[in-house]
C-alpha positions as CSV (number, residue, x, y, z in Angstrom):
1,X,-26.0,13.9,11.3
2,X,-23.4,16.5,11.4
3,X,-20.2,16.3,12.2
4,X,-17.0,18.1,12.8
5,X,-15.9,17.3,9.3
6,X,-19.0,19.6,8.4
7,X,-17.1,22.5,9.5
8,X,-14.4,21.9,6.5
9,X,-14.7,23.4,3.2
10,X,-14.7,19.6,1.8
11,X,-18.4,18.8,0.7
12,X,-18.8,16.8,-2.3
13,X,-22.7,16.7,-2.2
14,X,-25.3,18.8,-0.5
15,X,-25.7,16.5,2.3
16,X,-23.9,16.6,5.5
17,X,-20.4,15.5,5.2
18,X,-21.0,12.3,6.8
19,X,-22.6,10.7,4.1
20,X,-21.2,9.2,0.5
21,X,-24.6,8.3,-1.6
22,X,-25.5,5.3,-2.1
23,X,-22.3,2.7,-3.0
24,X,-21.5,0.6,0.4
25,X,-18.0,0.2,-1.0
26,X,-16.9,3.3,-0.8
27,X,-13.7,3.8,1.3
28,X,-10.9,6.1,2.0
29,X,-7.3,4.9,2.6
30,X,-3.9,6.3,4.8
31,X,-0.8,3.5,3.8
32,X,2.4,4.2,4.8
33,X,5.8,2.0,4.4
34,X,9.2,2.9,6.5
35,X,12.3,0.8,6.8
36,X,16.5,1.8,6.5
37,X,19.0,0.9,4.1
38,X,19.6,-2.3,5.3
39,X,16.4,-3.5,5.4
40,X,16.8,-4.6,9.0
41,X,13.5,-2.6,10.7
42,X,10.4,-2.0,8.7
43,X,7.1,-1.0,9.9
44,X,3.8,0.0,7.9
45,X,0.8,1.6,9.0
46,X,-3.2,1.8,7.8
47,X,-5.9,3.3,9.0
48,X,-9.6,3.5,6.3
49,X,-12.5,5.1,6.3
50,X,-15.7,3.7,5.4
51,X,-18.8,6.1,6.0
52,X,-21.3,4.0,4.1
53,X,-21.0,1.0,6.6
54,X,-20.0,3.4,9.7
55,X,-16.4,1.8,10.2
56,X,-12.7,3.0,10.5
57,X,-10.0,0.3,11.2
58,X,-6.2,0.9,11.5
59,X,-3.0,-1.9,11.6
60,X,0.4,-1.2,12.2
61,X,3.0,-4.0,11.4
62,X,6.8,-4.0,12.1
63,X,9.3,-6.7,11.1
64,X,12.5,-7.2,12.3
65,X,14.8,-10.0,12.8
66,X,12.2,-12.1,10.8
67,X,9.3,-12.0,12.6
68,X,6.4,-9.9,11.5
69,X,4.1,-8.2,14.5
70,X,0.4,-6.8,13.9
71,X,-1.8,-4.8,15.6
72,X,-5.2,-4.5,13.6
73,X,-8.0,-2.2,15.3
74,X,-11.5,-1.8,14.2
75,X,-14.4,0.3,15.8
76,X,-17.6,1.7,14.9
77,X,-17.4,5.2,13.5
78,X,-20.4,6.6,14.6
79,X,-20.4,9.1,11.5
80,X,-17.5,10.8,12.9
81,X,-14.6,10.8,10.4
82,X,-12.2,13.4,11.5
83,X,-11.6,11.2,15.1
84,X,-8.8,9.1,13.5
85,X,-8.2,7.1,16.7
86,X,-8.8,3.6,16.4
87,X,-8.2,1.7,19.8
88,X,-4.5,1.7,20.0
89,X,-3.7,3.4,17.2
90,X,-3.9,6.9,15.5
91,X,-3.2,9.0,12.6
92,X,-2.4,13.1,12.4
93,X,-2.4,14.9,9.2
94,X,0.0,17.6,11.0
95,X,0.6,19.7,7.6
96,X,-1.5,17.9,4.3
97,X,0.7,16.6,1.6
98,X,3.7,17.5,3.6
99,X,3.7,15.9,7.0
100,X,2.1,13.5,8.8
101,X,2.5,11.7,12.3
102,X,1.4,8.4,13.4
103,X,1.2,6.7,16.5
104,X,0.8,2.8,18.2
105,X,0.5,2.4,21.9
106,X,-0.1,-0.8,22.6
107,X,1.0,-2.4,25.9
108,X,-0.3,-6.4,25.7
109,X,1.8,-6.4,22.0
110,X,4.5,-4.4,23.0
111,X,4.2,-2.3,20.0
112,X,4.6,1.6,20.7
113,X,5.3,4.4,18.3
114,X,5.6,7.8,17.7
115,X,6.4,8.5,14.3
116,X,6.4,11.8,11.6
117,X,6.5,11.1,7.9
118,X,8.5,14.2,5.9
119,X,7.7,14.3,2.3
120,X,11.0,14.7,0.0
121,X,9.1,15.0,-3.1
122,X,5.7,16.6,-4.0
123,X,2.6,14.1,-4.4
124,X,2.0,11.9,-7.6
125,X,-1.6,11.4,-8.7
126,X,-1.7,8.4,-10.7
127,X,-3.9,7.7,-13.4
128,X,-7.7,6.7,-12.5
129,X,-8.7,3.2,-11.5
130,X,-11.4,1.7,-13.1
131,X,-12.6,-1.8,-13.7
132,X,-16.0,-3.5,-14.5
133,X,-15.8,-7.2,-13.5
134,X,-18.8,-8.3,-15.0
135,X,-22.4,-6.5,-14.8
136,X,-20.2,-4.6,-11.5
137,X,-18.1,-1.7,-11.0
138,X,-15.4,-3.4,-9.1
139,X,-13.2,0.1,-9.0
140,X,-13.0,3.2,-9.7
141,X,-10.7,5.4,-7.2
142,X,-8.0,7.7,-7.3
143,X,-4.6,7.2,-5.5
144,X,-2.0,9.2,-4.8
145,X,1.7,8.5,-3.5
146,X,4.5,9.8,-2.2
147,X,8.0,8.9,-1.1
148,X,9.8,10.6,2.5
149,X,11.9,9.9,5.5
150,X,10.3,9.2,8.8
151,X,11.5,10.4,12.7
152,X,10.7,9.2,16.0
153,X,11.0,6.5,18.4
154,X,9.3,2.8,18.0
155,X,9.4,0.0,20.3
156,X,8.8,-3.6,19.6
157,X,9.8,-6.6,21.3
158,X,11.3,-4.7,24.4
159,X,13.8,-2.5,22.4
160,X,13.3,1.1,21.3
161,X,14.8,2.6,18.2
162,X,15.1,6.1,18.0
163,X,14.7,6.8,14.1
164,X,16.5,9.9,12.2
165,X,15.2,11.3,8.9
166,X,18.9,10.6,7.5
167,X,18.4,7.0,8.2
168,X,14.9,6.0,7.9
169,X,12.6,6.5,4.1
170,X,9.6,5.3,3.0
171,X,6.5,5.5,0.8
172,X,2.9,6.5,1.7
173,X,-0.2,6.6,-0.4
174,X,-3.6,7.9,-0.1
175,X,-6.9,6.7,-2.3
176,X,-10.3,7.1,-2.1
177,X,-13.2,5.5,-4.1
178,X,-14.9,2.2,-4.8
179,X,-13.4,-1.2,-4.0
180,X,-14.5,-4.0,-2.6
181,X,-14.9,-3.9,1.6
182,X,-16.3,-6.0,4.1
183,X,-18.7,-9.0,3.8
184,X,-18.8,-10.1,0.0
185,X,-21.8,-10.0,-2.0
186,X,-23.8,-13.3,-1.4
187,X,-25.7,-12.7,-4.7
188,X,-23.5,-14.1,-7.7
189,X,-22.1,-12.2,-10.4
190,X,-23.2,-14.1,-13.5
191,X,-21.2,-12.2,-16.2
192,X,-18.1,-12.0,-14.0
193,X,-16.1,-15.0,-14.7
194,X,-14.0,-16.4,-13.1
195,X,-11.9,-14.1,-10.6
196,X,-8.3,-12.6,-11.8
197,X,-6.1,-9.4,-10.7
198,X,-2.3,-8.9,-11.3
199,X,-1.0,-5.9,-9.8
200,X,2.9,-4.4,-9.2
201,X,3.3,-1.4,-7.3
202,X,7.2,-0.5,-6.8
203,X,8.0,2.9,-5.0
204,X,11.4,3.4,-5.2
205,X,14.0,5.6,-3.3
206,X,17.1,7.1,-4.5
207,X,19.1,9.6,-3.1
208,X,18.3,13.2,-5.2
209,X,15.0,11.9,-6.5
210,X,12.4,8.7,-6.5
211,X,10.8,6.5,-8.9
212,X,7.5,4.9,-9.2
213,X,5.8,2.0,-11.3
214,X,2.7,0.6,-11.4
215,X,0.4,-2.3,-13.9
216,X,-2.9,-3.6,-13.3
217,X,-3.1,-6.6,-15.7
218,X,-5.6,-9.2,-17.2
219,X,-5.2,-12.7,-17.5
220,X,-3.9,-12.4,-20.8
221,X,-1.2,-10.1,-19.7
222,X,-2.6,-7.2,-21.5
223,X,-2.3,-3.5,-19.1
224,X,-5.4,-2.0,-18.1
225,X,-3.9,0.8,-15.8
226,X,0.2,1.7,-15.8
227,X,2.4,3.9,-15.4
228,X,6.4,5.1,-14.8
229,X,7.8,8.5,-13.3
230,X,10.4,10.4,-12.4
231,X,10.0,12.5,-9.2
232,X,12.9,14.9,-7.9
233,X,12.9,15.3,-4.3
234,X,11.6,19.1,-3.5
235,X,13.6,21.6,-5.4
236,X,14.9,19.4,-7.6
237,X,13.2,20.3,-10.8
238,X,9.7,18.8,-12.4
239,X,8.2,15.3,-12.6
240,X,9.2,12.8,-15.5
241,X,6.4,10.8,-17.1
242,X,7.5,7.7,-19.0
243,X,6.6,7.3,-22.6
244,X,7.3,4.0,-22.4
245,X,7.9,1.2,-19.7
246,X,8.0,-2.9,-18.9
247,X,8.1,-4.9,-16.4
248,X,9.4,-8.7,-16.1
249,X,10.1,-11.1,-13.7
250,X,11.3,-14.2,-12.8
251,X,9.1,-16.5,-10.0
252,X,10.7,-18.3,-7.2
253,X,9.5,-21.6,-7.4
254,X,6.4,-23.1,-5.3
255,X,5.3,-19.1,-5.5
256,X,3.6,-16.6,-6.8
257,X,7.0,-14.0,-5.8
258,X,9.4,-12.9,-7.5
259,X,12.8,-14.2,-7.7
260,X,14.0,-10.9,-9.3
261,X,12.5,-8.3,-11.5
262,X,13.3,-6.0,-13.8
263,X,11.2,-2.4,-15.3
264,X,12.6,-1.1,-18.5
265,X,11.5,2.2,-19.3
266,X,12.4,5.4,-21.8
267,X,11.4,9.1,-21.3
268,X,10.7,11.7,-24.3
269,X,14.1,12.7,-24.9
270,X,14.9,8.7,-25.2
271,X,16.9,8.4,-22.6
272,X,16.7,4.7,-21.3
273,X,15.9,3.5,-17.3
274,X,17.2,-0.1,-16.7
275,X,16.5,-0.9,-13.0
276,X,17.0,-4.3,-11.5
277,X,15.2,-5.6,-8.1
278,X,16.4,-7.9,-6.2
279,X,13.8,-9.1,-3.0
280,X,15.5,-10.2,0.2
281,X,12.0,-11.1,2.2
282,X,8.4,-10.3,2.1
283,X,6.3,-8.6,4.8
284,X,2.7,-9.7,4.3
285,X,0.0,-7.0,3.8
286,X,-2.4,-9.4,5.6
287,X,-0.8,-7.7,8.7
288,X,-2.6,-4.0,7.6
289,X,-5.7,-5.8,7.0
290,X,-5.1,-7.0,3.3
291,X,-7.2,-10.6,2.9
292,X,-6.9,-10.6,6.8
293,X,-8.5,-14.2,7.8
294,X,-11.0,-12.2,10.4
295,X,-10.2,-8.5,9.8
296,X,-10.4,-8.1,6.3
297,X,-11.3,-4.3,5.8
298,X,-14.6,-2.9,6.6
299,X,-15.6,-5.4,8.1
300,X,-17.9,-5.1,10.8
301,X,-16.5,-6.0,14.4
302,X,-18.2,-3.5,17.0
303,X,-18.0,-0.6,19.0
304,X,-14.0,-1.9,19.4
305,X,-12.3,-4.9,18.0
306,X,-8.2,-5.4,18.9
307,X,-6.3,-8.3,17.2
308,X,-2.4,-9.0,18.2
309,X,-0.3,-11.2,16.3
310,X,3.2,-12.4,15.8
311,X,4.8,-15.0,13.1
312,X,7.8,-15.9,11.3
313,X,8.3,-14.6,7.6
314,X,9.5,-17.7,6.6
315,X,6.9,-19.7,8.2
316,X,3.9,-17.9,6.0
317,X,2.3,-20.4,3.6
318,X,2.6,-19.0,-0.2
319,X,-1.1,-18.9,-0.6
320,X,-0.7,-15.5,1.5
321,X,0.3,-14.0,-2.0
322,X,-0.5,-10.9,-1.2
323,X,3.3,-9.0,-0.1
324,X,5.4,-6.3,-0.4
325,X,8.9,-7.4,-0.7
326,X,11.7,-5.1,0.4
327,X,14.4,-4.3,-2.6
328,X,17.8,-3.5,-2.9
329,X,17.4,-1.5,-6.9
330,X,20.1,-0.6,-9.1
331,X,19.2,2.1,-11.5
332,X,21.5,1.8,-14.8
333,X,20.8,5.6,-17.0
334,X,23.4,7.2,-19.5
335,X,24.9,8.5,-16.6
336,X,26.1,5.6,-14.6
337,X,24.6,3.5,-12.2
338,X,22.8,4.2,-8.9
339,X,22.1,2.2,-6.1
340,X,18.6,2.8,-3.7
341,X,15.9,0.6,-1.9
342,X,12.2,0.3,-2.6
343,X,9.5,-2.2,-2.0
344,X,7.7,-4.4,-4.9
345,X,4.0,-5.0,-4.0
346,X,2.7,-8.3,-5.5
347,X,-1.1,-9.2,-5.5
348,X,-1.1,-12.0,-8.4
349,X,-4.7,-14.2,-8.1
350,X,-6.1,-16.5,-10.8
351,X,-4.6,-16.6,-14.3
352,X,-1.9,-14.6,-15.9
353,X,-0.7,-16.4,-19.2
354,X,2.7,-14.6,-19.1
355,X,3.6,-15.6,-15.6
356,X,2.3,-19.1,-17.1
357,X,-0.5,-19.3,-14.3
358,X,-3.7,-20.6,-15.3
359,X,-5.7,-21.8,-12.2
360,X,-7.0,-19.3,-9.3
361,X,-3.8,-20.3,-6.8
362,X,-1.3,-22.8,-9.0
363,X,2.3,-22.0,-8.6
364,X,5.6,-21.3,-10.6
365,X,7.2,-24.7,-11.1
């Protein structure tokens, strides 16, 4: 089956381009984040590829004034990658690594967009994902980030905001790999155990340069994949890797979010990065798709499957533990303090003995 992707210099194999081998979990991810200083309009966007099970799906989500809206699109690819339309919604890759445009048009929500992500620094590649649960590969991807502004217009419920690179930032990432999609595997996993995954991911955006953490932990607490950096916006000079970095928290009771955090890192020459979050609400990734009650992704829907949905943030139950809390961060350095915004992403499931967890779902106290 050929397709137009076939006409790219991008084959990884000598079949045609539509094809991955023979691992049904392979995917291949868009995310993007976008909100203003205040915090007061934020919207995300996904769209994934999934050639071994011949599905693309998309979301977009915006909140504002405390309610979350989502529309979540999933079709049949038909082996066709490079048509990045999915219902409603639709992803351009207008310049790669630099610029990148996305639209929603979506009358029965009344979610519309037009929107152009600007990088202001060049792309990270963070270190390699890979984790055996049991007798299983249960990952092993690379991601990529990246922190910009965004322009355009979006509407949502009946009032358009017109959105200036100046005022509006954000974070996107791109991975690709083996995770996890669609149905679950009905056949056990013997040697697996009982299932655990702690996971930060905190973009952060400062005026003259960005800063990004991640840690994948086990249930003892113990990293298996993190890292801290430094990025300049473009012209700024080169990327910072941390040589040494920690992240703490404190929960907000009944929950599995936090309260506040805190990353303490040092760089070669030891100079000393003290930054302080401080969450003011969550938006819940479930709206892109992430643990989605029906729409979970790559799952299997159709030729064309369109779900709308509107809710309160506060109303959300705290088993959806699954969030990206927008930040106000202070950055404390030799130099002073600095003030930005950011978003902590928090996927915390089954036990973690230094959050003091030790069930699948049991809450701080």
């Amino acid at each position: 089956m050929l397709s137009r992707g076939d006409d790219y210099p991008l084959h990884q194999t000598p079949e045609p381009i539509a094809y991955v081998g023979g691992n049904r979990n392979f995917y291949d991810r868009y995310f993007f984040n976008g909100y203003n200083a205040e915090g007061s309009l934020f919207f995300a966007f996904a769209l994934g590829v999934y050639p071994y099970v011949d599905v693309m799906d998309a979301a977009f989500s915006v909140v504002i004034n405390g309610e979350q809206y989502n529309v979540i699109a999933s079709k049949t690819m038909s082996l066709e990658r490079l048509d990045t339309t999915v219902g409603p919604l639709a992803l351009e890759v207008e310049v790669p690594l630099e610029r990148l445009r996305i639209r929603c048009d979506d009358p029965e929500s009344g979610l519309h967009c037009d929107l152009v992500f600007t990088a202001r620094i060049p792309v990270h590649e963070e270190p390699r994902f890979v984790r055996r649960v049991g007798a299983q590969l249960g990952m092993d991807l690379t991601r990529m980030m990246q922190n910009g502004s965004w322009s355009g217009t979006l509407t949502v419920a009946g009032e358009t905001h017109r959105l200036s690179d100046a005022l509006f930032q954000g974070t996107r990432d791109r991975s690709w790999g083996l995770r996890n999609i669609g149905a679950p595997d009905a056949q056990p996993n013997p040697a697996a155990g009982d299932f655990q995954f702690y996971w930060i991911w905190a973009p952060m955006n400062f005026e003259d340069f960005s800063i990004h953490y991640f840690v994948n932990q086990d249930a003892e607490g113990a990293a298996w994949n993190e890292n801290a950096v430094l990025i300049p916006k473009w012209g700024g000079g080169s990327e910072i890797s941390m040589t040494s970095y920690r992240y703490q928290c404190s929960y907000s009771p009944g929950t599995r979010f936090a309260s506040s955090a805190q990353i303490l890192m040092s760089d070669a020459s030891g100079e000393a990065y003290e930054i302080e979050l401080t969450p003011r609400w969550n938006f819940y990734m479930k709206g892109l798709g992430y643990g989605h009650e029906t729409h979970r992704h790559g799952s299997y829907h159709g030729p064309l499957s369109v779900v709308r949905e509107q809710y309160s943030t506060a109303s959300v139950p705290p088993s959806n533990i699954h969030v990206q809390a927008f930040c106000d961060v202070s950055l404390k350095t030799s130099q002073g303090v600095v003030h930005g915004q950011g978003v902590l992403e928090q996927l915390v499931i089954g036990p973690h003995r230094p959050s003091g967890f030790s069930q699948l779902m049991d809450f701080a106290p």
